[in-house]
C-alpha positions in Angstrom: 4.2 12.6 -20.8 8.1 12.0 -20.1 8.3 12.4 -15.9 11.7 12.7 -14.5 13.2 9.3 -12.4 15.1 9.9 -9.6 17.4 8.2 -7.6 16.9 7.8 -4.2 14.4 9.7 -5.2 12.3 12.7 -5.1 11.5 15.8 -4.1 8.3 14.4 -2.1 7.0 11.6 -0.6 4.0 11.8 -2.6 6.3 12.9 -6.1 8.5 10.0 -5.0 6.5 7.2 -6.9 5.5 9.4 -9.5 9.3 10.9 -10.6 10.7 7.8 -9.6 11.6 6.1 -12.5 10.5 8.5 -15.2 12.5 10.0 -18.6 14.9 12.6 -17.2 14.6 16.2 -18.6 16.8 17.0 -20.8 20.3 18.8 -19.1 23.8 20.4 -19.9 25.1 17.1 -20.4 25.3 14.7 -23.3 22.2 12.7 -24.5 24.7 9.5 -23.5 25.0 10.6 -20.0 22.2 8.9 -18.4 20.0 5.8 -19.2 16.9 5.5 -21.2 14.5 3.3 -19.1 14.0 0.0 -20.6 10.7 -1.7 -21.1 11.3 -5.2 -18.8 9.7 -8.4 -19.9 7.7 -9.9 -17.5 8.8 -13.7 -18.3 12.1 -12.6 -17.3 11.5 -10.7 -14.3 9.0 -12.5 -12.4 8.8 -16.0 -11.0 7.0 -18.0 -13.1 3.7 -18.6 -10.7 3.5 -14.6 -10.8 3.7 -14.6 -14.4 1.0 -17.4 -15.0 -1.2 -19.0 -12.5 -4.9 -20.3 -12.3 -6.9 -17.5 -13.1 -4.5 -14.6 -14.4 -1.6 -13.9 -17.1 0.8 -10.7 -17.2 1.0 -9.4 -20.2 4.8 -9.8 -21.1 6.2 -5.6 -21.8 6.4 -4.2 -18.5 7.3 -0.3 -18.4 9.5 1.3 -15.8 8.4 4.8 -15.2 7.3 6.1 -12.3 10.0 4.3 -10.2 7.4 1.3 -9.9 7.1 -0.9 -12.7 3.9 -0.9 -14.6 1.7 -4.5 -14.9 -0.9 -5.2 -17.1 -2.8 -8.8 -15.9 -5.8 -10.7 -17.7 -7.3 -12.6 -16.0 -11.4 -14.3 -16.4 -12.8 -11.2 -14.5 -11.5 -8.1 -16.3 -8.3 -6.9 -17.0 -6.5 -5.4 -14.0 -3.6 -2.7 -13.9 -1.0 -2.8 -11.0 1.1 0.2 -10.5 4.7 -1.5 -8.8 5.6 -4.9 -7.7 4.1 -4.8 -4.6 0.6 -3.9 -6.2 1.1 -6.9 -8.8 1.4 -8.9 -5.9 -1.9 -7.6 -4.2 -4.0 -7.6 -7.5 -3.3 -11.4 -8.5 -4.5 -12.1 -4.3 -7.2 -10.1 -5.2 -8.1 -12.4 -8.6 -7.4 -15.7 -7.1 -10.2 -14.3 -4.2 -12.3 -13.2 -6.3 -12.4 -17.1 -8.2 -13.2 -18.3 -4.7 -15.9 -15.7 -3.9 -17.7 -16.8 -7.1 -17.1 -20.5 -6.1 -19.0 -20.1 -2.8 -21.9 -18.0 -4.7 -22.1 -21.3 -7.0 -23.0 -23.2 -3.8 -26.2 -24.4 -2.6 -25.7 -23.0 1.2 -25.4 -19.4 -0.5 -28.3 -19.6 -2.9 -30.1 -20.9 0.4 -28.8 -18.1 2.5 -29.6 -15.6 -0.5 -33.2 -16.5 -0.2 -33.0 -16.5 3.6 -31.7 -12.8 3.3 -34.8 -11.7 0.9 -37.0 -12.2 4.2 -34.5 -10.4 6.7 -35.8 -7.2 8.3 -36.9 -4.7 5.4 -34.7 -1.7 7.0 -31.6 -3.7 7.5 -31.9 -6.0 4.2 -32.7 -2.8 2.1 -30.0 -1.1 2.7 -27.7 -3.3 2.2 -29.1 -5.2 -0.6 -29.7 -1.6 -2.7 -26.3 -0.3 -2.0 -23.8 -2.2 -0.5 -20.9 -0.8 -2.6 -20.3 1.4 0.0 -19.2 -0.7 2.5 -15.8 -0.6 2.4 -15.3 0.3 -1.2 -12.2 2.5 -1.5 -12.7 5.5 -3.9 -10.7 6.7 -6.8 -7.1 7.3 -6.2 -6.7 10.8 -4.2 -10.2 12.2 -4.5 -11.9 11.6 -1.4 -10.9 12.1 2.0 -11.8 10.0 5.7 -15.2 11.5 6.6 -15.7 11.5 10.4 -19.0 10.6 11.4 -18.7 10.2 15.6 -21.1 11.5 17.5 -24.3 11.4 15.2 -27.3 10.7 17.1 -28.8 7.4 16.1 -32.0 9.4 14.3 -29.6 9.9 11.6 -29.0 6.6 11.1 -30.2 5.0 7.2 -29.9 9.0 6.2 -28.2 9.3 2.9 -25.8 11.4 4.1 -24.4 9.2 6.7 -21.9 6.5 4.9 -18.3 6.2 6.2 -16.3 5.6 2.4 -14.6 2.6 4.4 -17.0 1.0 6.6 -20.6 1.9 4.9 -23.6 3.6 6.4 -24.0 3.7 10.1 -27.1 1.6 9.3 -24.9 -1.3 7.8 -21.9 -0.5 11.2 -24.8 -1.0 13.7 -26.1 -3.6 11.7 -22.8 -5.7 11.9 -22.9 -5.9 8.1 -19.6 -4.2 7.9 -17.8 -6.2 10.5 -18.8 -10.0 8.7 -17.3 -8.5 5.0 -14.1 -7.3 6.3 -13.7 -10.8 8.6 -14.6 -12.6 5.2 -11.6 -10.6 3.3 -9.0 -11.0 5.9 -9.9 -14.4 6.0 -8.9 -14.3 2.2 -5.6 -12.8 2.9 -6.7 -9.5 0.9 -7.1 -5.9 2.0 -10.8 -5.2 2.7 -10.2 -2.0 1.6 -9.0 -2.6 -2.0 -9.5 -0.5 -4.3 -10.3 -3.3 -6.6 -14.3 -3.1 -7.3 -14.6 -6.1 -8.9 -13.1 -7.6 -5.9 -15.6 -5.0 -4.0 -18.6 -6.3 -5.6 -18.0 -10.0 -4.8 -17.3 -9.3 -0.8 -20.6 -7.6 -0.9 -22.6 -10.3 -2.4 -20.9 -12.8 -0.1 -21.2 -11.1 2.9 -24.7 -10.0 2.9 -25.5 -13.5 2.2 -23.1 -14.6 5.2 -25.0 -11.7 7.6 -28.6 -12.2 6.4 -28.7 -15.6 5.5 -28.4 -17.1 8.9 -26.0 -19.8 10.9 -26.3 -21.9 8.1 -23.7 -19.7 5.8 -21.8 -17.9 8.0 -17.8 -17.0 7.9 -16.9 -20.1 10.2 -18.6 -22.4 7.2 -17.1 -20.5 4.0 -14.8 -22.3 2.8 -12.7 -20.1 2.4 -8.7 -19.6 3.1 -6.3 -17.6 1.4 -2.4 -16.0 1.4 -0.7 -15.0 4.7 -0.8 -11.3 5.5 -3.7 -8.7 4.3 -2.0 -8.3 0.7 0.8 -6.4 2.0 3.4 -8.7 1.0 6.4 -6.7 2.2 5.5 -4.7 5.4 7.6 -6.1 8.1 4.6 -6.2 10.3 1.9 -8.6 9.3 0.7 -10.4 12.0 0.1 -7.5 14.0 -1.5 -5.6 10.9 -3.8 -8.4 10.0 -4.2 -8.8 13.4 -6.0 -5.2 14.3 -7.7 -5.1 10.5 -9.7 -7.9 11.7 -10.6 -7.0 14.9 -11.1 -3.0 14.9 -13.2 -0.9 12.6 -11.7 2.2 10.5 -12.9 4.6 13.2 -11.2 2.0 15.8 -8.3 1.8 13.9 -7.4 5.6 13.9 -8.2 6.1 17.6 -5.2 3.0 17.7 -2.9 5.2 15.2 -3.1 8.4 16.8 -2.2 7.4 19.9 1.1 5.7 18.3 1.4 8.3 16.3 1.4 10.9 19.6 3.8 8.6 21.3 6.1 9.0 18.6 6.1 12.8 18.7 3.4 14.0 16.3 1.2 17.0 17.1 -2.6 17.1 16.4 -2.5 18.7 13.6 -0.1 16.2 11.9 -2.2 13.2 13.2 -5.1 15.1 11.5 -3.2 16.0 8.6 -2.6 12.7 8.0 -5.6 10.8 8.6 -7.7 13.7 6.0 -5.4 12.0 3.6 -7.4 10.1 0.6 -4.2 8.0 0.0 -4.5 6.2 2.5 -7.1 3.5 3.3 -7.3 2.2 7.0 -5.0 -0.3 5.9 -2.5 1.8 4.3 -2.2 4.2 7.7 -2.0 1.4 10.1 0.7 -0.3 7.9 2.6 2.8 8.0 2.2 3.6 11.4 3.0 0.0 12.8 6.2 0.3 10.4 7.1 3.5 12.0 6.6 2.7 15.5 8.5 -0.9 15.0 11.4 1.9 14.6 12.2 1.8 18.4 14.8 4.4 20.0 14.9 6.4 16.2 14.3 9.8 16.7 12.6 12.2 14.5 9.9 10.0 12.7 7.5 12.7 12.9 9.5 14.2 10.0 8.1 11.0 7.8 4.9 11.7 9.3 4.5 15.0 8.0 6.2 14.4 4.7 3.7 11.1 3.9 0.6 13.2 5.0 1.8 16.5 3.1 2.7 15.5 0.0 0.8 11.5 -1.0 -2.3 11.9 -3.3 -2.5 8.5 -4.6 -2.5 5.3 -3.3 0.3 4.6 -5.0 2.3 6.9 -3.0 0.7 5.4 0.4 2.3 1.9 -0.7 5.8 4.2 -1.5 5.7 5.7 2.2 4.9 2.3 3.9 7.2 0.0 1.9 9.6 2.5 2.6 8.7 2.6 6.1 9.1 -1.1 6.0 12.2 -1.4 4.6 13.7 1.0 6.8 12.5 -1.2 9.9 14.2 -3.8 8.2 17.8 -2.5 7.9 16.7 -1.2 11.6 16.2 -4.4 13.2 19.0 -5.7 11.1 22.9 -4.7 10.8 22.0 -1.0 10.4 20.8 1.0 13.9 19.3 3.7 13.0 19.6 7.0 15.0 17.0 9.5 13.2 15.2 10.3 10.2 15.7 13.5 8.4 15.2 14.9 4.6 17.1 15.7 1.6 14.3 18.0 -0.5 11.1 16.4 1.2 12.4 12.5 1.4 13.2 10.6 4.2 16.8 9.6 4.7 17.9 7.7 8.0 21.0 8.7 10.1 22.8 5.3 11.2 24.0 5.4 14.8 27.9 5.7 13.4 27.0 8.4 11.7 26.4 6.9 8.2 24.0 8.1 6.1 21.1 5.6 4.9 18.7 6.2 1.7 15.9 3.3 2.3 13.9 3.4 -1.1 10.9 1.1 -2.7 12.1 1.5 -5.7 11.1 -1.4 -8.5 14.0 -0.5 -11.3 16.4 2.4 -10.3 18.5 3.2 -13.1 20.8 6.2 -13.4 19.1 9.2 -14.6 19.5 13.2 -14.3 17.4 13.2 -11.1 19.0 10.5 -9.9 22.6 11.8 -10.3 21.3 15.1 -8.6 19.7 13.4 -5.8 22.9 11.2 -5.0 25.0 14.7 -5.3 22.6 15.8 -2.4 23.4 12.8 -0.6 26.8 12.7 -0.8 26.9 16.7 0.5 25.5 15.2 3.7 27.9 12.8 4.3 30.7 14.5 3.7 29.0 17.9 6.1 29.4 14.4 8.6 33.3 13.9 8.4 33.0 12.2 4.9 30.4 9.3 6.5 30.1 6.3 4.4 26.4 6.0 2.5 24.0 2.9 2.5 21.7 2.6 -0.4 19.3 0.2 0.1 16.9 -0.7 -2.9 13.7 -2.7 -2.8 13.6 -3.9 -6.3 16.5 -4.1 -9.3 19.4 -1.5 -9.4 20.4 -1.3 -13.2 24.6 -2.3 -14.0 25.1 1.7 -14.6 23.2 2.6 -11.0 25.5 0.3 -9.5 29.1 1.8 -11.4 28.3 5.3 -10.9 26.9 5.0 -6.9 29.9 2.8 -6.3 32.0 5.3 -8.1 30.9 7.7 -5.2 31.8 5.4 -2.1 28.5 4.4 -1.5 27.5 1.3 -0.9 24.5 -0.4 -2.9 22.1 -3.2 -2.0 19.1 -4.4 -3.7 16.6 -6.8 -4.2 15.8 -6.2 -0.1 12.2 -7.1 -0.7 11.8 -8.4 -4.3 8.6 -9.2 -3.8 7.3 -11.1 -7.0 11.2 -11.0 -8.8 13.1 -13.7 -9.3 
């Protein structure tokens, strides 16, 4: 189905992603007007260890709907899809994990501890042994939402009815189960709550063994090691994020974001709005958050708030709002002071404190398209209703030669490539 691109993009935060980049409808203009999105090739794109490393390959025609381009990657254990450069990035993590997972289950210390977790308490080891998937498993993109379970007596506990879709039964939280598997993926420099179930499946194995089994397998022995950062390769606050995933559980973790999000002006129905959101894992809202609260003195972030809770179904569109959150902080904290956020049709757009109008976008291919010219039309309304302010365009991935001509064309001013992530 032919979606429509857009330039700065879209109608909605969640829409974003998914009009981003697509074939433009047609319009009163010629069929010459606007580009035809190219299919990229990944040898030419990517740096050669993205392209090719241990245990993966990317399939060379790389499509640019969507406004994220679109990876295919072989690898030994499946063939993966990854929806945007950023996701490429986090996918081959996940595979080169997933090669050392399988090398630990190889060892004699985990066939030892395996054997050792046969004989562990019948309640505990049952539990987790029969069902482990959910754990931390995340579920398919935009169908389930954060189920609360505080303040359910302990009877309940082993119930079927009582599993968290991030952090596994209460049996498995009590337990401590769910605490050693996501130490064991952060250690890994992945997300523990990837949506990657092949990854999934290997955590569980390794962490039951690492729970049940006894001092003699346990995380300090893995030997394990991985990337810097939780697989968010371009969030502009790492540390800190890996730093909380490790340490606090999901239920932890969004007691932490709704007090930042409160201090930063949202209501209680936003906050709730947006954790009942399926797009986002525990990771995806505490990226987001920490992006938005690293925005100190701008005013008005609760207008991103709303818009990324409102309108994101996928996870897709959780990556959009938080590399876009990101890249704002960036310009933020570098020659760009921000003011405020406000929004052209349901996108963010960021008021510079000179009055300049900034359009922040995680955008992998942004060419010139129908949507796009009618977007930049919008943008260059509000500038001029601000005493003909200049405009600062500032692109995550590749601006195309004709998105360059025509946005200079209109005074603004371009810059890409501000987190090319796996580009050359």
């Amino acid at each position: 189905m032919k979606a429509k691109l857009t330039l700065l993009l879209i109608v909605s935060v969640g829409a974003t992603v998914s009009c981003l980049a697509q074939t433009p409808e047609p319009s009163q203009s010629t069929e010459t007007s606007f580009e035809e999105l190219p299919e990229l090739s990944a040898s030419e794109i990517l740096r050669p260890e993205v392209v090719k490393g241990p245990h993966h390959t990317v399939r060379e025609p790389v499509s640019t709907y969507s406004g994220a381009n679109q990876f295919i990657i072989d690898s030994e254990f499946g063939v993966f899809e990854a929806d945007g450069n950023e996701m490429l990035l986090r996918r081959i993590n996940e595979i080169d994990a997933i090669a050392k997972l399988k090398e630990v289950s190889r060892t004699d210390e985990y066939k030892a501890a395996l054997m050792k977790s046969a004989k562990a308490p019948v309640d505990a080891a049952k539990r987790i042994a029969s069902d482990p998937v959910g754990t931390i498993q995340s579920a398919p993109k935009g169908l389930m939402k954060f189920m609360s379970r505080a303040g359910e007596s302990i009877k309940n506990v082993g119930k079927k009815n009582d599993s968290d879709p991030y952090e596994g039964s209460q049996l498995e939280q009590l337990s401590g189960f769910s605490d050693t598997k996501r130490k064991i993926a952060i250690s890994l420099g992945i997300d523990p709550y990837s949506s990657n179930t092949v990854l999934q499946h290997e955590l569980n194995e390794i962490a039951k063994a690492a729970f049940l089994g006894g001092a003699t397998f346990s995380i300090a022995t893995l030997p394990l090691g991985g990337a810097a950062g939780v697989g968010l390769t371009t969030t502009e606050v790492s540390n800190s994020l890996e730093e909380v995933l490790r340490e606090k559980s999901p239920s932890e973790l969004k007691a932490l974001n709704r007090k930042y999000l409160k201090a930063m002006g949202a209501s209680d129905k936003d906050a709730d709005r947006f954790f009942a959101n399926a797009a986002f894992s525990p990771t995806a809202q505490t990226a987001f958050v920490l992006n938005l609260r690293s925005l100190e003195g701008v005013a008005d972030r609760r207008s991103f708030i709303k818009l990324a809770a409102e309108t994101s179904s996928t996870e897709t569109d959780a990556i959009f709002c938080t590399q876009t959150a990101a890249l704002i902080s960036k310009l933020h904290k570098g020659d760009v002071p921000l003011a405020r956020i406000t929004a052209i049709g349901g996108f963010p757009v960021c008021i510079a404190k000179d009055g300049s109008v900034v359009v922040a976008l995680q955008w992998d291919y942004a060419a010139w398209t129908a949507t796009a010219a009618a977007f930049a039309e919008k943008v260059q309304r509000l500038a001029e209703g601000g005493a003909h302010k200049p405009v600062l365009v500032a692109l995550s991935g590749q601006a195309s030669p004709r998105l360059q001509e025509e946005l200079h064309s209109r005074g603004f001013t371009l810059r890409d490539h501000l987190n090319p992530g796996p580009l050359k």
